[in-house]
N, C-alpha and C positions, 0 to 999 in steps of 0.2 A: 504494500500500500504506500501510495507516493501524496505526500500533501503537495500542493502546489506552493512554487518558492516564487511568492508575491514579492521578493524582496530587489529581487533585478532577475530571474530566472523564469519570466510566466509572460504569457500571452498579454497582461497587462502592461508589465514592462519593457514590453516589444511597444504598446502604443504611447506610453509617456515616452521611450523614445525618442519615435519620430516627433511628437509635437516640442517633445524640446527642441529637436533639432532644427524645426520651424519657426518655431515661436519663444525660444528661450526658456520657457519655464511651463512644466505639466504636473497634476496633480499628485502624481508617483513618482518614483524613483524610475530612471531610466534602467537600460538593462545592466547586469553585470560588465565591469570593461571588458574580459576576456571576449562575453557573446557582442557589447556595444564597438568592438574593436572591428570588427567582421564587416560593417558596414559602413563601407565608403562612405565619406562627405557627399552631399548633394544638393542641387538646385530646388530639382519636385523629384518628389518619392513615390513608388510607386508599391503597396501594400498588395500581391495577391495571396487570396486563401483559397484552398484547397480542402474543401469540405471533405471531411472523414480518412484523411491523411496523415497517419500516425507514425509518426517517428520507423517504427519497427515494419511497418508496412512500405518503407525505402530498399529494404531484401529482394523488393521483388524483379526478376529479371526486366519487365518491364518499368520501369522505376530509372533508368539509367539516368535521365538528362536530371532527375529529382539529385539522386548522390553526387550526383558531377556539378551542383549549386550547394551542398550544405555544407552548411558552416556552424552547425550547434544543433541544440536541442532545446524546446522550453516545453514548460510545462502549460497545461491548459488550465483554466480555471475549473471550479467545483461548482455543478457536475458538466462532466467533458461533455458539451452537450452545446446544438448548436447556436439554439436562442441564447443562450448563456454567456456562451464567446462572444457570438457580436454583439451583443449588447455591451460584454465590456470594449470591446474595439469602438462602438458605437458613440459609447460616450465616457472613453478611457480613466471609469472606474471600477472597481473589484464591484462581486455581485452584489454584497455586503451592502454596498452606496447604489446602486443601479435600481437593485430590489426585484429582479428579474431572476428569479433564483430558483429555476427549474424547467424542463420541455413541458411539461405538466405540472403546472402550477394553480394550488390553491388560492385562489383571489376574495377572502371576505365580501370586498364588496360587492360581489357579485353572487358570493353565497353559493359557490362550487367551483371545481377542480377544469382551468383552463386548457386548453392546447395552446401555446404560445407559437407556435411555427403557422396555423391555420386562423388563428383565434375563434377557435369552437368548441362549447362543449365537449365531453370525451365520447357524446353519441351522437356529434356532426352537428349542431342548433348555431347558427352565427351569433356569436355573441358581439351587443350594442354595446362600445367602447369610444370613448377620445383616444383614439391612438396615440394622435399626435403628442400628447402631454401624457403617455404612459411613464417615460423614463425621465429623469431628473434634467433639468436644464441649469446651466448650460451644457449640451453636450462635446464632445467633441469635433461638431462640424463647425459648432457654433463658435467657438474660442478659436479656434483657425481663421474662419470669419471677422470676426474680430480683432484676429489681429495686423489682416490682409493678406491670409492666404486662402486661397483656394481648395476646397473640398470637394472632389469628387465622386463618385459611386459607378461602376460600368457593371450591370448585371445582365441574365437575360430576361429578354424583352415582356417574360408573360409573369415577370415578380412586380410589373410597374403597377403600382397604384395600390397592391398587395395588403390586408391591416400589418402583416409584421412589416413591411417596405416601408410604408407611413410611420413605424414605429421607432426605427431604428434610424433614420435617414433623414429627420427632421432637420431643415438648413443643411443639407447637402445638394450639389445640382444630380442631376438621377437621369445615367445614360444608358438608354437599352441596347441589349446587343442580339444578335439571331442566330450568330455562328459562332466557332472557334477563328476563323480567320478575322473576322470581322470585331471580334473580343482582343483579339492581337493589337489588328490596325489600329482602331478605337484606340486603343491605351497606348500605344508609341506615337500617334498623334498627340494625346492632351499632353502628353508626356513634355513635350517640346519646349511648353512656355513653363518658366521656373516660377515658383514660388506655391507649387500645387501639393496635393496629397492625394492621390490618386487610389482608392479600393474595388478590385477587381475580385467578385467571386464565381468561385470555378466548382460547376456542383456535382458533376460526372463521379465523382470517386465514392461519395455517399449516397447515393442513390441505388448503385450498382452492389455494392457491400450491404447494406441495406436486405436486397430484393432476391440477392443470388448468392452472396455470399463471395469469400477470397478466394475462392478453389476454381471458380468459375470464369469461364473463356469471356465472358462478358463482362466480368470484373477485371480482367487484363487489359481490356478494348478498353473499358473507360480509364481505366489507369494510363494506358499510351495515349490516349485522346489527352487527357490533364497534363499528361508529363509534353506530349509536345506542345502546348499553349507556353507553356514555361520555357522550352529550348528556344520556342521561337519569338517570344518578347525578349530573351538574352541578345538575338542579333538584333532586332529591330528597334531595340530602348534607342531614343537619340541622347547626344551626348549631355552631362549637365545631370542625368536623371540615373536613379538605382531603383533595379527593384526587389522588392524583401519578401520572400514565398514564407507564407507558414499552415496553419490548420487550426480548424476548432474542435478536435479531438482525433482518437483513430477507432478504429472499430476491431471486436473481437465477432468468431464464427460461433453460434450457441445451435448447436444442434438440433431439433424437434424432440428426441427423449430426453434433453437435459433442460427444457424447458418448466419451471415450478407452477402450477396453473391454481393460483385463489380460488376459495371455493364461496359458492354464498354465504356462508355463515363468517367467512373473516370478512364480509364488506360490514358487518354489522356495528353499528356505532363508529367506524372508522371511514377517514377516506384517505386514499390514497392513491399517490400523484409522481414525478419522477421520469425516471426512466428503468427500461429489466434490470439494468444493471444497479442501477441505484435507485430503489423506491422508497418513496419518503411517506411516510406513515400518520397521518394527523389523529390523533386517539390513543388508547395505550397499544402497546404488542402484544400482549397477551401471552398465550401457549405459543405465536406465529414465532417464539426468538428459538423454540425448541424444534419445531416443524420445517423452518425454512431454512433450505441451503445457505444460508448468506451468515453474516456478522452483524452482530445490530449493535446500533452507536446512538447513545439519544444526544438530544439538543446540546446538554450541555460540555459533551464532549468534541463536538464538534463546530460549534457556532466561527469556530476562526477557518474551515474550510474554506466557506465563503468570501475568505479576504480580510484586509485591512479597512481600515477608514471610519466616517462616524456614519452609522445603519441608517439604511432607508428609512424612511417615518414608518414604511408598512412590513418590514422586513419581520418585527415578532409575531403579528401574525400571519405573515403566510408561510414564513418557513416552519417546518413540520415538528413533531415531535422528537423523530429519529427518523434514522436511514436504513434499512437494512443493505449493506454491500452485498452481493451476490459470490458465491465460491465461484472458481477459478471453471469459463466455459460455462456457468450456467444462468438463467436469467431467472424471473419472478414477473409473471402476468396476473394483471387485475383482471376483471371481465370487461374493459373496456380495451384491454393491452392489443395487438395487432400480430396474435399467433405464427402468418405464415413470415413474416422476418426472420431471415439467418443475423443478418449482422447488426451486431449492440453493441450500447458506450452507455458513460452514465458514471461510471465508477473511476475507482484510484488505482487499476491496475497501471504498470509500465506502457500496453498497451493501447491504452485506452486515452492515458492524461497527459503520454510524451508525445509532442509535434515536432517536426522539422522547422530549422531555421536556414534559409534560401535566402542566396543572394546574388546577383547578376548585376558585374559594378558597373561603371557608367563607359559609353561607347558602344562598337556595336558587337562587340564578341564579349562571352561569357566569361565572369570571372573564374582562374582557373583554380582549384583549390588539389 
């Protein structure tokens, strides 16, 4: 079990980083000098993530152009999960300060357990939300803004107008994209004029892990499809401009029998929310800490997961009682959970919570490491 090192070693300190490096001064600590070392000086920076791209998941023989850019490792934030990241990237504070503190998250004021990726109920109902003022302001598109730089987004084209798109992207300009080529062009264009911050996200690798799992020929495809977006913005960045690859978590393969399936009688007085890997619990545990594969952790051993900084207003109630961690390959389904998925995240595995850190320095050939 890895806690995440908030302290210059995490997905957070990859984003006070850049904004220091922009704007002089971010709410965190930048990254470690050894990983802050890795990346060249620059004009405009360009941030691509690589949904579901886990450190250990760079093994794979398709993966080559991924190891021929890294340069470290960081950790993801708790849990390795993908609202979670960007939302810290979003507005480059720990979840702690953000208050988005779960894929499945209990929302009081709504009086039930959200989807934050959809914003729906866990049995599909849209839920009526202010997106736009969901996460703390200022965020960080806003303080770049601010201080006259330019904030970017390049995604594809059918996340435009999205409730998490609105959520997360508040005071950013929001550029769609159709293809991999055209997500290339796109970003070595705005690339051009300095003083930008450019986030490009590439969603191929979780989707694929997801749906088919790592053993599968289609989870190689989308792997070569991701890894050459990356070989091929290393030659076409213009000069003046870096760009920094990293990920919002990686993924583990959880089988069909190693699957733990709630039964009705544990939804009783309890709800529960999370991810397989990491299900957060609102109620007591009950018998569920002797029945379930996992490890169970309550509140107050864990509240520093979350991060640093001073708590959301809404952060005690919505984060949970406890967490139960899932053993090693197996996950824990509510009756709202999504059975046919091979690939989960969620948890503190090596797996799971280490991401790559990319980098392709300025000009038009890749840095060579």
């Amino acid at each position: 079990m890895r806690i995440p090192d908030y302290e210059g070693g995490s997905l957070l300190n990859l984003a006070a980083e850049l904004e220091r490096r922009l704007t002089g001064e971010a709410p965190h600590p930048g990254l470690h000098p050894d990983l802050a070392g890795t990346i060249p000086d620059a004009d405009t920076y360009v941030l691509v993530l690589f949904d579901g791209l886990g450190d250990l998941q760079l093994r794979h023989p398709a993966a080559a152009p991924f190891r021929n850019g890294r340069v470290g490792a960081l950790d993801a934030p708790f849990p390795s999960t993908t609202t979670v990241s960007l939302a810290t990237i979003a507005t480059g504070r720990s979840p702690a300060e953000h208050g988005l503190l779960g894929y499945q998250l209990w929302l009081p004021e709504a009086g039930l357990v959200v989807n934050t990726i959809k914003w729906i109920t866990l049995w599909g109902q849209p839920i009526v939300w202010d997106h736009e003022t969901f996460l703390p302001a200022p965020n960080l598109w806003e303080r770049l803004a601010s201080s006259g730089k330019e904030p970017i987004t390049l995604q594809p084209f059918d996340f435009e107008g999205t409730p998490l798109s609105r959520t997360l992207y508040r005071g950013c300009r929001f550029e769609p994209w159709a293809d991999e080529r055209e997500a290339v062009r796109a970003t070595a264009q705005l690339a051009a004029k300095p003083g930008r911050l450019i986030f490009l996200y590439v969603p191929h690798i979780d989707f694929a892990a997801h749906v088919v799992g790592q053993a599968d020929p289609a989870y190689e495809e989308a792997l070569r499809i991701a890894a050459g977006i990356w070989e091929q913005l290393g030659h076409a960045l213009p000069m003046g401009a870096v760009a920094v690859g990293t990920a919002d978590h990686g993924h583990i393969d959880v089988a069909p029998e190693q699957q733990f399936h709630l039964s009705k009688p544990d939804h009783v007085e309890r709800e529960f929310a999370g991810d397989p890997r990491a299900l957060f619990v609102h109620g007591e545990p009950g018998d569920l800490v002797d029945r379930l594969p996992a490890t169970w952790f309550a509140r107050s051993e864990m509240d520093h997961w979350w991060g640093p900084g001073e708590r959301h207003v809404g952060f005690d109630s919505r984060a949970p009682d406890g967490v139960f961690l899932a053993e090693k390959g197996r996950s824990i389904l509510h009756r709202h959970s999504d059975e046919r998925l091979i690939g989960q995240h969620g948890g503190l595995s090596e797996a799971e919570i280490r991401i790559p850190l990319l980098v392709h320095g300025p000009g038009p050939d890749p840095v060579a490491t």
